[in-house]
C-alpha positions, -999 to 999 in steps of 0.1 A, spaced: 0 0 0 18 33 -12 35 55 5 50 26 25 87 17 24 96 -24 17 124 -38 31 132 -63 5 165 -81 -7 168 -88 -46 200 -94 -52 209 -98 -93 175 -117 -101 175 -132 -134 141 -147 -130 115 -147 -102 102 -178 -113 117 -212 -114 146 -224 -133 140 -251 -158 135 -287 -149 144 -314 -174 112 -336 -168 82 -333 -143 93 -372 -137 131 -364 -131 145 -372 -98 144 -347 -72 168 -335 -49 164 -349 -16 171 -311 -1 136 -303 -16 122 -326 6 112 -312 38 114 -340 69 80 -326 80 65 -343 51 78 -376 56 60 -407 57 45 -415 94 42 -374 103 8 -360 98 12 -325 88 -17 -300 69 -16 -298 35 -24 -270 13 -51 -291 -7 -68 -294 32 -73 -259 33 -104 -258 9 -123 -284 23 -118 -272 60 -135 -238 50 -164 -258 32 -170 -272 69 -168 -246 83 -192 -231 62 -212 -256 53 -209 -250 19 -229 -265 -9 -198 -286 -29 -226 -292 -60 -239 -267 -78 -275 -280 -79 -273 -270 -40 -269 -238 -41 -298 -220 -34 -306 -251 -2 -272 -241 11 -282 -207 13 -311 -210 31 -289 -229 53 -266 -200 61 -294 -177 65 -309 -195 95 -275 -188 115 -278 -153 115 -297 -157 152 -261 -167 159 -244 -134 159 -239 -112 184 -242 -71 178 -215 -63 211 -180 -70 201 -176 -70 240 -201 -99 240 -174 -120 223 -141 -138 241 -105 -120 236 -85 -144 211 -47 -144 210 -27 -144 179 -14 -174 185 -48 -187 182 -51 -181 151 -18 -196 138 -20 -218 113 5 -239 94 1 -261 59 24 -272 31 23 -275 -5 44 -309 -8 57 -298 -43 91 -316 -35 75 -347 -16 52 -355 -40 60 -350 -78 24 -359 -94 9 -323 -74 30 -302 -94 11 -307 -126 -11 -279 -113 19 -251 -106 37 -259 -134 35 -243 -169 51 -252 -201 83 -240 -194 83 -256 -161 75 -223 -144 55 -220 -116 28 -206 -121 24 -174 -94 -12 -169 -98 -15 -207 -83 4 -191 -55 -19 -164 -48 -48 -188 -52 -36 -205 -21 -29 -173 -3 -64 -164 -4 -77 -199 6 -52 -197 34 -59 -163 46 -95 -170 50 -94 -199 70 -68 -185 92 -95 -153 98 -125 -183 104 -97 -199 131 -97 -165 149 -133 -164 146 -134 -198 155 -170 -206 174 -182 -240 197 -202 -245 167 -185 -267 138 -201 -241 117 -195 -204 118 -225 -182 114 -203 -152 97 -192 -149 63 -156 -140 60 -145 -131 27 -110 -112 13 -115 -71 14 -79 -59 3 -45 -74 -9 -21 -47 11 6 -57 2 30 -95 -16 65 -86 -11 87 -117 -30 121 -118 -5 134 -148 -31 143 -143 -61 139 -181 -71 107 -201 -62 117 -240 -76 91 -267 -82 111 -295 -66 111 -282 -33 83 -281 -6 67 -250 1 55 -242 39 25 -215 44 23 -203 79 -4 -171 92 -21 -155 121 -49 -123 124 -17 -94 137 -48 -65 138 -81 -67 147 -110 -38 141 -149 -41 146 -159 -61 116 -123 -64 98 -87 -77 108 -53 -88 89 -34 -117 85 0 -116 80 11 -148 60 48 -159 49 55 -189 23 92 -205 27 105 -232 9 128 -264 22 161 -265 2 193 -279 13 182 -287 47 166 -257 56 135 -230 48 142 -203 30 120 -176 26 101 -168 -2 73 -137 4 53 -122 28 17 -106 24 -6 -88 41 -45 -94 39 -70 -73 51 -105 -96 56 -138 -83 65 -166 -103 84 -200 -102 69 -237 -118 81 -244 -156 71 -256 -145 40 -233 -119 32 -250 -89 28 -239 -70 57 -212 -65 85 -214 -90 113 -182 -80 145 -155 -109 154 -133 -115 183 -115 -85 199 -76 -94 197 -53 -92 228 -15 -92 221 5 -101 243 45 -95 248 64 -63 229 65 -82 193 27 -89 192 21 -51 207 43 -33 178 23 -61 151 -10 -50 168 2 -11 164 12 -15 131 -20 -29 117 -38 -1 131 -13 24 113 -22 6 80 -56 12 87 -46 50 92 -28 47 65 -53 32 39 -77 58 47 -58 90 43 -47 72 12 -83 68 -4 -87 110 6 -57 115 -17 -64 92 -39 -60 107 -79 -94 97 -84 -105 126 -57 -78 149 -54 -57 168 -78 -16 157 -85 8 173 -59 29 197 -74 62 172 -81 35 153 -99 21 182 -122 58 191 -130 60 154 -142 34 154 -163 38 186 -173 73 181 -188 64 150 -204 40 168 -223 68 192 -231 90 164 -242 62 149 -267 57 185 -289 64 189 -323 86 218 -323 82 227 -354 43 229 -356 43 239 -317 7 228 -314 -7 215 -282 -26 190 -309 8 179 -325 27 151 -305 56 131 -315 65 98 -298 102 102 -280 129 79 -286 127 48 -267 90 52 -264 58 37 -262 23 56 -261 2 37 -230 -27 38 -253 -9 7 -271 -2 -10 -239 -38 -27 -232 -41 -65 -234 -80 -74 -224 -96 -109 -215 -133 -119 -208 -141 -148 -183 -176 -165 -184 -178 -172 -145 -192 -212 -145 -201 -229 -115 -172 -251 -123 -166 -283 -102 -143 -307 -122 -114 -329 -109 -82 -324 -126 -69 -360 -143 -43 -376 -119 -60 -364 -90 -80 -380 -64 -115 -365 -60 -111 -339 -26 -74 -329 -35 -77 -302 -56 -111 -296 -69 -108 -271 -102 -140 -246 -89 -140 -212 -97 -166 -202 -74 -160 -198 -31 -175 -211 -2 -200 -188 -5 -211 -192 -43 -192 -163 -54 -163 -164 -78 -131 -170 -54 -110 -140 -50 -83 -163 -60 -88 -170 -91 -96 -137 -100 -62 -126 -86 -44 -157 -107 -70 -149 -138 -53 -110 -136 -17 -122 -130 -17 -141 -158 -29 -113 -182 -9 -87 -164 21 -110 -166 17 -117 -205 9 -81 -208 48 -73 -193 60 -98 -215 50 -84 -244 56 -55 -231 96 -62 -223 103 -88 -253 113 -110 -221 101 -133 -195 88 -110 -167 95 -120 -129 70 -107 -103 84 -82 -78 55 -67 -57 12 -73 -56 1 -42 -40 -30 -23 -33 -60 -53 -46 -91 -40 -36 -121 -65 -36 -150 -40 -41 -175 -60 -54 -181 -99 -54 -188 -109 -89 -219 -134 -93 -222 -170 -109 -227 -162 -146 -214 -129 -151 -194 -117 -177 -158 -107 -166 -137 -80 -186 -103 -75 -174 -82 -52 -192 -44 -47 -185 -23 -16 -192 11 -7 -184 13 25 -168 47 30 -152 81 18 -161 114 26 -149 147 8 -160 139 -26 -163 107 -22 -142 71 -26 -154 38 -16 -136 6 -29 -146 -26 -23 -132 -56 -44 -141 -92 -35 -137 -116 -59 -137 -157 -53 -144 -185 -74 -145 -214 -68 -172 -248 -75 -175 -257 -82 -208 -294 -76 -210 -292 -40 -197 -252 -32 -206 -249 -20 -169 -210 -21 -162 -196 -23 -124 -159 -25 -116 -150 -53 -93 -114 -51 -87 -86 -34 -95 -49 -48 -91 -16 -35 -91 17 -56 -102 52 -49 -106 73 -69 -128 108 -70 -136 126 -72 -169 156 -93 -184 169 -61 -200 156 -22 -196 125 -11 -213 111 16 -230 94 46 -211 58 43 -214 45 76 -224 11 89 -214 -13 110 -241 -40 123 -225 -55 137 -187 -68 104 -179 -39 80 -190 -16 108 -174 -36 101 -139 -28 64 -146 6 67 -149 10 91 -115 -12 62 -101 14 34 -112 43 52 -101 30 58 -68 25 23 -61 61 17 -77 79 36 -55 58 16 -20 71 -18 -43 107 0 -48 131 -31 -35 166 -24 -24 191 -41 -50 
């Protein structure tokens, strides 16, 4: 979330995603194997995760169910309580939650984080994040009742801060969480993934979630557990969140979108505009394109999704592992696979962009402002906004349309940075608007600026 500093360590990154394998059936490394994992220890798994939160929900798994299921949730709203007060103190170490991704341990699983190239895919990644973060928000919320009577669904993405520059696919990946803040109706989970390589986890990113509680039937705010820390570290966690709350609001008042540019920013512009005049015409309605350029108006790469009720197994896998679903616990489309569905076009959007393979630096600033429905029609359109050496930012806004009355409403909008094999071309804006874009994409740049 801009204006915040990131303390990261990038060191000469060639690639944020994997290095090459020679076959998904080659023999692994026994350093990718973490001990944790091996046969006779029972440990979570990342393909748990889902299933858990259906529980705990009470979630219809078949489509057909839908509507029974939510009559279902609806009778639990007697089951709230309108007093935060009313409701026991959790620790954060209540919350705390552990589960792996066996990626090294069990070769078969990495089918579905794999592309091609033997990459791994980073919007699976943040597919699990989500998952993860949500159940880790229901374990603070966590009730005598097998089934919770609140709704807890993803609000914002603060922040995904990639501390290693190489995530492999033959080593086992460890997820571990806990709720640091907690307000009224909202709190955030702080999650880190590490990975097990030569005897020991590395670390691989750290994100921040911010996850709001809503009634069974998740149309309106419903309170959760107050949240006492306890000892100096959980105090300055505790402190902190409430400063990114600070934060995120006095952000949204200066937001471009309601206030004008500072003046640094109107300089910027303003001598860009400078830069792109034909001097010999000196019109304001003459523009040349400087050297090493690109206009942002050629920058867009678009997608439509058709959101389906999907519930398919993936061949090779056993029925309960990893069911394929695009739609959540609650019969919305999961936040996850609309972060992974805007990756993916933000990503090809960098590499087209670049003329390289892009690496993933930063996710920052996601807001989930609307949930988009079974059936709707899903436009996301990418556009790069911001470069700087070999740095690309893309934001991706994402809108849901009804076809029979052409009513459009924006859903999301996400923010990526991407690094570049080799520097790139300045991305030039043309008019007001794409001008406000690229002030927007450099802000969140510079809270995503890494220390090389």
């Amino acid at each position: 979330m801009y204006p915040r500093h990131r303390y990261l360590i990038l060191r000469n990154i060639s690639s944020i995603l994997v290095r090459s394998c020679t076959s998904l059936s080659a023999r692994l490394d026994p350093g990718g194997c973490s001990p944790d994992l091996v046969e006779g220890h029972s440990k979570p798994l990342m393909h748990d995760v889902r299933s858990k939160l259906e529980n705990i929900v009470g979630a219809a798994t078949n489509w057909g169910e839908h509507c029974k299921a939510v009559n279902e949730r609806a009778s639990l709203s007697n089951q709230l309580v309108s007093n935060q007060e009313d409701l026991p103190y959790r620790r954060m170490k209540d919350s705390y939650l552990e589960a792996y991704l066996p990626l090294g341990s069990q070769p078969n699983l990495r089918e579905k984080y794999l592309n091609v190239h033997h990459h791994i895919r980073f919007g699976r990644i943040l597919e699990d994040l989500d998952s993860f973060g949500v159940l880790i928000s229901y374990t603070h919320a966590k009730t005598d009742d097998p089934r919770s009577p609140i709704s807890i669904v993803t609000a914002l993405v603060d922040e995904i801060d990639l501390v290693k520059n190489i995530i492999r696919p033959d080593g086992d990946l460890k997820f571990t969480g806990n709720v640091t803040w907690v307000g009224k109706t909202s709190m955030e989970v702080k999650m880190h993934i590490s990975q097990y390589l030569n005897n020991a986890y590395n670390p691989v990113l750290d994100a921040t979630f911010v996850m709001v509680a809503r009634n069974p039937a998740n149309k309106g705010a419903a309170v959760i557990n107050p949240l006492k820390p306890e000892g100096p570290e959980e105090e300055n966690l505790f402190k902190q969140g409430h400063l990114n709350k600070i934060k995120r609001t006095k952000l949204k008042e200066t937001s471009l979108l309601r206030t004008a540019p500072n003046e640094e920013e109107r300089k910027i512009i303003h001598n860009m505009f400078l830069e792109t005049l034909d001097m010999q015409t000196v019109s304001f309605h003459s523009r040349i394109l400087p050297e090493n350029s690109v206009w942002m108006e050629k920058t867009k790469l678009k997608s439509l999704e058709i959101c389906h009720p999907q519930a398919s197994w993936p061949s090779g896998l056993v029925p309960g592992s990893h069911r394929n679903q695009e739609r959540n616990i609650h019969n919305k489309i999961f936040g996850g696979f609309l972060m992974r569905k805007a990756f993916e076009l933000a990503w090809a959007n960098a590499c087209v962009y670049g003329g390289s393979r892009p690496y993933p630096i930063a996710v920052d600033d996601i807001m989930f402002q609307k949930p988009v429905e079974i059936g709707s029609l899903l436009y996301l359109s990418s556009q790069v906004c911001y470069t700087e050496g070999n740095r690309i930012q893309v934001r991706v806004h994402s809108e849901v349309v009804d076809p029979a009355t052409n009513q459009h409403n924006t859903t999301n909008v996400f923010h990526f940075t991407f690094g570049s094999e080799k520097e790139v071309k300045q991305v030039i804006p043309k008019t007001y608007g794409e001008s406000m874009l690229y002030l927007d994409g450099k802000r969140h740049f510079n809270a995503s600026k890494c220390e090389v």
